[in-house]
N, C-alpha and C positions, 0 to 999 in steps of 0.2 A: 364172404369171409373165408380165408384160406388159414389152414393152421396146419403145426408139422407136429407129429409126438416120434417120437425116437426113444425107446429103451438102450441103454447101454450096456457094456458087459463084453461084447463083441471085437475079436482083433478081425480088422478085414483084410481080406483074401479074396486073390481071383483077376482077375482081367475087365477093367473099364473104358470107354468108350468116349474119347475127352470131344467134346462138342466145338462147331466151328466159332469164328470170335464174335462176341458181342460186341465187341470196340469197333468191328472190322464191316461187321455185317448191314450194321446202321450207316457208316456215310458211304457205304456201298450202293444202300438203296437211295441216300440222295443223287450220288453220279446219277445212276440210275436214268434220274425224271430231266438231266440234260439232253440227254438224246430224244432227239423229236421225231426220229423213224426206227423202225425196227424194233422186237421183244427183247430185252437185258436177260439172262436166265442166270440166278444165281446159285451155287451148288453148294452142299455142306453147309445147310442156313440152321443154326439153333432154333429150337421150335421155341422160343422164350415168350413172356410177357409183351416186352420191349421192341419184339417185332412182330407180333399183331397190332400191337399198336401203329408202328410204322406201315403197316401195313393198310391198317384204317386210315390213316390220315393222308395216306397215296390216293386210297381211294377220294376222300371227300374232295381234292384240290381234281380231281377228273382224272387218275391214271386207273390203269385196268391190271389188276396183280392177280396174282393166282398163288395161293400158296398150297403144295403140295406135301402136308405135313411127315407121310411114310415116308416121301422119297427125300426131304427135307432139301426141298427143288422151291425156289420163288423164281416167278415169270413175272418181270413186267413190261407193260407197253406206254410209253408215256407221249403216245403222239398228240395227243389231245389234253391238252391242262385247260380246266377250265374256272378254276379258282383261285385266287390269290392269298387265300383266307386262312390260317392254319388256327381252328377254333378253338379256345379255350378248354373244352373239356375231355378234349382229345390232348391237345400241346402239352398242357400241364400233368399229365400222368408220365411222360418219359421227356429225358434232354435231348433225346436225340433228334426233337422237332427240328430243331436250329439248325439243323445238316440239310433241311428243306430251303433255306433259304438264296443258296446260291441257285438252285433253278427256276425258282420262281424270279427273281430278278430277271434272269437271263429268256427267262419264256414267257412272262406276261408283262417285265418292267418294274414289278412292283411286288414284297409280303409284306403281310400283316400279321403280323406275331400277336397271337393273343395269351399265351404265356408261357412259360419254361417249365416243365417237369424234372421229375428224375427223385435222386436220395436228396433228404437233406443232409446238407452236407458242411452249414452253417456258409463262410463268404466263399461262393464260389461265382463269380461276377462274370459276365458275357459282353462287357465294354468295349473288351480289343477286339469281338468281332465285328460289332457293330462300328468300331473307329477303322478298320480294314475294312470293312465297305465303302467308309466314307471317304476312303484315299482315292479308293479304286474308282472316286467319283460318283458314289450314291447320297443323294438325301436320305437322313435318318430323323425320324421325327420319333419320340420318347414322352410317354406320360406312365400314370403308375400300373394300366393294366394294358395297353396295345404299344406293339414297336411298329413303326412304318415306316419300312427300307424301297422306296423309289430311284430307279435307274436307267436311263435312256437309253444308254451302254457301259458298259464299263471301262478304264482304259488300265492298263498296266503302270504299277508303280512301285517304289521301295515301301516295304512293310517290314513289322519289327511286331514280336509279340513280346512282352514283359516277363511272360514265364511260357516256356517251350508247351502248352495245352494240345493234345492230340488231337478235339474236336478243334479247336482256333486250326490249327495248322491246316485241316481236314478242310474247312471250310473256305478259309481263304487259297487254297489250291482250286477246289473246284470253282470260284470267282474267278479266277484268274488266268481260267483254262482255256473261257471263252471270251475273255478283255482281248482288247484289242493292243498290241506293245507287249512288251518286256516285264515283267512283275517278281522282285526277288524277295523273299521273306526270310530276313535273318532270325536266330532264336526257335528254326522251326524244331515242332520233335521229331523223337526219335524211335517213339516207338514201332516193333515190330508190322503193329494194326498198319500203321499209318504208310508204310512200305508198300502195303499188301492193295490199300487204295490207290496208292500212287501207279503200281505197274497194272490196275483195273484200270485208270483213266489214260494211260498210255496204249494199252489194249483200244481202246474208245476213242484213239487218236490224239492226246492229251502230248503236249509236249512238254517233260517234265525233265529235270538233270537236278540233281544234287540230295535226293532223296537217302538220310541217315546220316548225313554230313552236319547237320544243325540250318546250312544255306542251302533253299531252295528256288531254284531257277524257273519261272512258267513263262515260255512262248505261247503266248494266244494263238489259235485259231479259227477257224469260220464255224466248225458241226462237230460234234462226235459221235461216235456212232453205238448204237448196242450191241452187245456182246454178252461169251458165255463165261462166267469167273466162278471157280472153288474158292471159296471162303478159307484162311486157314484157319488150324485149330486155334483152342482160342488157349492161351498162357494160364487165365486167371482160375479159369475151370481147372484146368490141369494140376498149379499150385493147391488149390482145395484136397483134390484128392487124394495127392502129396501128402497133404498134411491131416488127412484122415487114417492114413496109412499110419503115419508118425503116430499121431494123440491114441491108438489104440494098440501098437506093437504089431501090427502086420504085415504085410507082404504084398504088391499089387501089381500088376502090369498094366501100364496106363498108353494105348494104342492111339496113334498118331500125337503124341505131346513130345513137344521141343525141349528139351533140357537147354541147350543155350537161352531160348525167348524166357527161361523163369532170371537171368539176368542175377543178379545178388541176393534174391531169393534163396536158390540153389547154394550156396555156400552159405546160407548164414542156417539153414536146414542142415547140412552136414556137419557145421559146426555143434550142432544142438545132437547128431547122432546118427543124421539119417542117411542112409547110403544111395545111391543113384547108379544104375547101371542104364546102358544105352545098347539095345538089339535091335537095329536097323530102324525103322519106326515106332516100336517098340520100347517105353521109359520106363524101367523095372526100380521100385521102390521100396525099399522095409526100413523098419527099423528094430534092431533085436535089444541096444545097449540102453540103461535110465537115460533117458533126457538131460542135455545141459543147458546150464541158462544161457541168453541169449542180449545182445545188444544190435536196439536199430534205430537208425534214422530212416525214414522214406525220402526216398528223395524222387527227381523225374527217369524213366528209364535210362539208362541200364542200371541205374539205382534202384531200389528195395520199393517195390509198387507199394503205395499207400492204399492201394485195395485189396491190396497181402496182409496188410498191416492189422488188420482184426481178428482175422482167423488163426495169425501167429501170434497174437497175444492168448486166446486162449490154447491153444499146445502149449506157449511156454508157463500157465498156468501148472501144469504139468512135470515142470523143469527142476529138479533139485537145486535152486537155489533162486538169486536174485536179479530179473532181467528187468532192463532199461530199454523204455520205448521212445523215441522222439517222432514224433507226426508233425512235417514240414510241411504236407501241402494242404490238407481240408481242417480246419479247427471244427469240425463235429463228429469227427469219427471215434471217440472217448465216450460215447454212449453205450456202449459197449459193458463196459466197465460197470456201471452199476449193476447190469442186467447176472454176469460173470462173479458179481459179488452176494447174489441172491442164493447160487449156486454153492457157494462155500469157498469161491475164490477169495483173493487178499490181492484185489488191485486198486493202486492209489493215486489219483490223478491231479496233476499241479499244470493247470494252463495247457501247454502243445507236451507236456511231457509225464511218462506214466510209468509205475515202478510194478511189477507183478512178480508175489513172495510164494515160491514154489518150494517143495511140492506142497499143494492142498488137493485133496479127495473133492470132488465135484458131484453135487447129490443133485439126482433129478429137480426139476421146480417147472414152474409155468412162468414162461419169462416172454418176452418180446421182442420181435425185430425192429430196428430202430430205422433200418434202410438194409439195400441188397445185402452189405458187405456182414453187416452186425449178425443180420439176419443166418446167412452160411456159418458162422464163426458158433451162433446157438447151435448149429446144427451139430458142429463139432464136437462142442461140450456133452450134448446129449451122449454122441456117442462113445463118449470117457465114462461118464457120470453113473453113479450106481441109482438104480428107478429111472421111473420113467420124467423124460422132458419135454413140452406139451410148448410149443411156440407158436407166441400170434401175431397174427401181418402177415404172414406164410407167404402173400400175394409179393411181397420184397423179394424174398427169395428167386420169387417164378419170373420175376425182372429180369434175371439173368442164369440160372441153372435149368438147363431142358431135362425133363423126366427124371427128376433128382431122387425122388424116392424108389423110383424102378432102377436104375444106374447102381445107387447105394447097397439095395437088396441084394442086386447081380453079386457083391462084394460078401455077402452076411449080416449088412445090419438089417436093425431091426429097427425101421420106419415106415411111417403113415404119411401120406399128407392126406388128410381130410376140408370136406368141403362144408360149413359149417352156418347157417342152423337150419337151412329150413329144407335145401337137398337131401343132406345126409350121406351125399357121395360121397364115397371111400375110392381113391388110387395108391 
């Protein structure tokens, strides 16, 4: 059991260290197990939860990984799969299992999905992946706890995804890469992550055209091969720390984050007060002036990330006046909201849409993480809130933020994550 305490009180200052993508770094490690000769080495890998996980479950299907957490270096060799099997109590701690399954088609013929992890996140459904397999010419067999995706070969075809998903996109790319024919996928997305996979499997020999256009083009070929990819930084980490900078009136320099990848994020922060300056690799951050309130829809990138969407509702908890949230893509991510109202917040939630009555003073409490996102967003609050804020699930958090309370410190605050009850470790 993981848990965070955070005193507040602190504006942060200082220089931090935005970590490479989580979105990025997971169906990186699926390309990965396509190639059947040669080490993949991947550079700039978040030391996360998310990817020791991935990381086990390379192992259990037979690949041989090496993760080098200083040099934050993953080695894999995938010449040998020797399982088809992606087990239950591994799969269902992260989503990212699902990125396993275009190589296991393609290397043993057949996965067996024994279940999906990740946040809850109330309907977030994995249909269109599995109906893009089945174009591509795989048997899909479905009952309430195994999927079982079999394929002889694949062949290239027209696909359409219903809503542009960057793991669907992710997915049916690497299917597609080694079909045999033509395969166009209208609807695809757009995000940054999914760029960054795209020019790794072109690297790997992948023949890819239309990548950030919405239509993606895949020519099949015979192999691909392994190769060495830097990760980039990852957006979401970066917005956090944006927005810690913001909730406490500080000042930060956030080293290797993209001001363009935070997309309408970035404008709707400025709107609210917060200023952005840009030094070469270098994204310099304060905010000096009260917070204003703020209106958003999430939408798919370059739209307002819906996993922005919780850590900017509590900043704008903060906002002198009255901000409107609409959450268009996951109907769970308002779990938030009670936790933020425990706190001494005043936010008020009606189905996908959510009213938060600023400014209110945020008093320490012992609240919980609901999933990753909810999770970083307590983190925030703590560090606004007067006393201390003592958050449990801690383990959500470590899903996606590497060394968060070492990172934070660098800055001035003042948190723990502790290891909880029977170690006693303290980091």
């Amino acid at each position: 059991m993981v848990s965070y305490r955070v005193r507040g009180g602190n504006a942060l200052r200082g220089t931090a260290f935005i970590q490479g993508a989580k979105n990025a770094v997971l169906p990186m490690i699926g390309a990965a197990l396509l190639a059947a000769k040669g080490r993949t080495v991947l550079r700039n890998v978040p030391i996360i939860e998310d990817v020791r996980r991935a990381v086990e479950l390379a192992h259990t299907i037979g690949a041989k990984c090496e993760l080098h957490e200083a040099e934050r270096t993953l080695v894999i060799d995938a010449s040998e799969l020797t399982s088809a099997k992606l087990p239950a109590d591994i799969a269902r701690r992260f989503r990212g299992s699902v990125l396993f399954t275009p190589a296991l088609l393609h290397r043993l013929g057949e996965a067996v999905v024994e279940g999906v992890g990740g946040c809850n996140l109330g309907s977030r459904n994995l249909d269109f992946h599995y109906l893009g397999y089945k174009r591509l010419g795989a048997a899909v067999e479905e009952n309430e706890t195994v999927i079982h995706v079999k394929a002889a070969g694949l062949t290239g075809a027209k696909l359409y995804l219903d809503t542009p998903s960057h793991t669907g996109t992710e997915n049916l790319i690497m299917a597609a890469a080694l079909a045999k024919g033509t395969t166009v996928i209208e609807n695809a997305a757009l995000e940054p992550e999914v760029l960054d996979v795209i020019e790794m499997l072109t690297r790997m020999g992948a023949r890819i055209s239309g990548g950030g256009t919405g239509f993606i083009t895949v020519e099949g070929v015979d192999e691909l091969r392994a190769v060495e990819h830097t990760v980039m930084p990852d957006r979401l980490d970066a917005g956090v720390f944006a927005m810690a900078a913001a909730i406490t009136g500080g000042e930060v320099n956030l080293v290797g984050a993209s001001l363009e990848h935070l997309g309408v994020v970035r404008w709707k922060l400025e709107q609210m007060g917060v200023e952005f300056a840009t030094h070469g690799a270098v994204l310099h951050v304060r905010r000096e002036r009260p917070l204003r309130p703020i209106n958003i829809i999430t939408d798919t990138y370059p739209g307002f990330a819906t996993d922005l969407q919780s850590p900017m509702m509590t900043v704008a908890c903060l906002a002198d006046g009255m901000s409107y949230i609409h959450e268009r893509i996951f109907d769970g991510r308002f779990a938030l909201a009670g936790e933020l109202n425990k706190m001494g917040a005043d936010v008020e939630v009606d189905g996908s849409r959510a009213i938060v009555k600023g400014a209110t003073p945020l008093q320490g409490a012992d609240v919980t993480a609901h999933d990753l996102r909810s999770g970083i967003a307590l983190v925030l609050a703590g560090l606004a809130a007067e006393g201390e804020t003592r958050i449990a699930s801690g383990y959500l958090i470590d899903r996606g933020h590497s060394y968060l309370a070492e990172r934070m410190r660098a800055l001035g605050a003042d948190i723990t994550r502790e290891i909880l009850p029977s170690t006693g470790t303290v980091s």
